[in-house]
C-alpha positions, 0 to 999 in steps of 0.5 A: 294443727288446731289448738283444740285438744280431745283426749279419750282415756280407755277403760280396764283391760281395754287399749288405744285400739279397742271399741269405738275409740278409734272410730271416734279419733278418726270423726274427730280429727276430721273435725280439726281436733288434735286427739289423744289416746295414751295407752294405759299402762298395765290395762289388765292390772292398773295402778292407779298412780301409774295411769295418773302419771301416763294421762299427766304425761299425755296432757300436761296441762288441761285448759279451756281448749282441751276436751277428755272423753272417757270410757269406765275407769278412764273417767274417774282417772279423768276425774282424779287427774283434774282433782289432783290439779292445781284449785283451777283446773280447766277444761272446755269438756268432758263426756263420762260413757259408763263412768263411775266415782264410786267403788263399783260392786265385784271390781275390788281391782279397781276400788284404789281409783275412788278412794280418794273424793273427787273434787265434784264443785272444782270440777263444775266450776272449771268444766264448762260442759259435762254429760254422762252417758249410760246403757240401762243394761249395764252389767259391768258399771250398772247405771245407777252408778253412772247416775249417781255420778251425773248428779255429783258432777251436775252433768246432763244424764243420757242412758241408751237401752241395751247397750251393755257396756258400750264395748266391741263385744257389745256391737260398738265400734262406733259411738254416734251419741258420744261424737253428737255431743261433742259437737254440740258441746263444741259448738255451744264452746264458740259461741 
């Protein structure tokens, strides 16, 4: 089993199974990565400590060798989760698709996940590689909220056009740009 983790964090009212998380899995893990997709307690209602402590129990301890891929609110759970570390949280990497840290307009539900500042300079800092992918035709997380957070995590910002917001629903049972950059960034890791 390789050393080298990813962990992929779904989004409200999603599961483990949903989207293109298990298309991602699948690529990944032939690749030689152990992957991980803690199903998100109450998706439909989250709590945000309960999904803290679902996403701590998950990882443990994030460090140089773990990579976390996250969808929605399963980015600013990634974000809160490496803020509430110790002052050196580790992680090789990190992909934010349709990703927020802010309150997102018409999503009061889950407006407890970004009351709390993410430690945006502790994340560059211990995070070695971050990008930010969002569809300009997002009308869940619209895309100025994914860029506003590529700029707060000093990530390298990718918008896709008609992509909604990268759901099944929306045609995305793969994600081909996502596994491209993890790659990449894997690949830049050994080097």
């Amino acid at each position: 089993m390789s050393s080298t983790r990813l962990v992929i964090v779904h989004g409200f009212m999603a599961a483990p199974t949903h989207h293109w998380f298990q298309w991602l899995k699948n690529e990944a893990e032939t690749a030689g990565m152990q992957v991980l997709i803690p199903p998100m307690p109450d998706s439909d209602a989250p709590d945000l400590n309960k999904w803290l402590n679902a996403l701590e129990n998950t990882v443990g301890q994030s460090d140089e060798n773990t990579w976390f891929i996250g969808h929605s609110l399963g980015c600013i759970t990634i974000l809160r989760y490496l803020t509430e570390k110790s002052a050196t949280c580790k992680a090789a990497g990190m992909i934010m698709v349709s990703g927020f840290s802010e309150p997102v307009e018409g999503l009061a539900l889950l407006h407890p996940f970004t009351q709390v500042e993410i430690a945006a300079e502790r994340i560059i800092n211990g995070v070695r590689h971050r990008a930010v992918l969002a569809s300009l035709h997002d009308d869940i997380v619209p895309p100025e909220y994914s860029l506003r957070l590529s700029q707060q995590l000093d990530a390298d910002f990718y918008a896709v056009p008609h992509a909604g917001h990268f759901l099944g629903r929306d045609g995305f049972h793969e994600l081909p740009r996502v596994l491209a950059l993890l790659n990449d960034f894997t690949e830049r890791q050994q080097q």
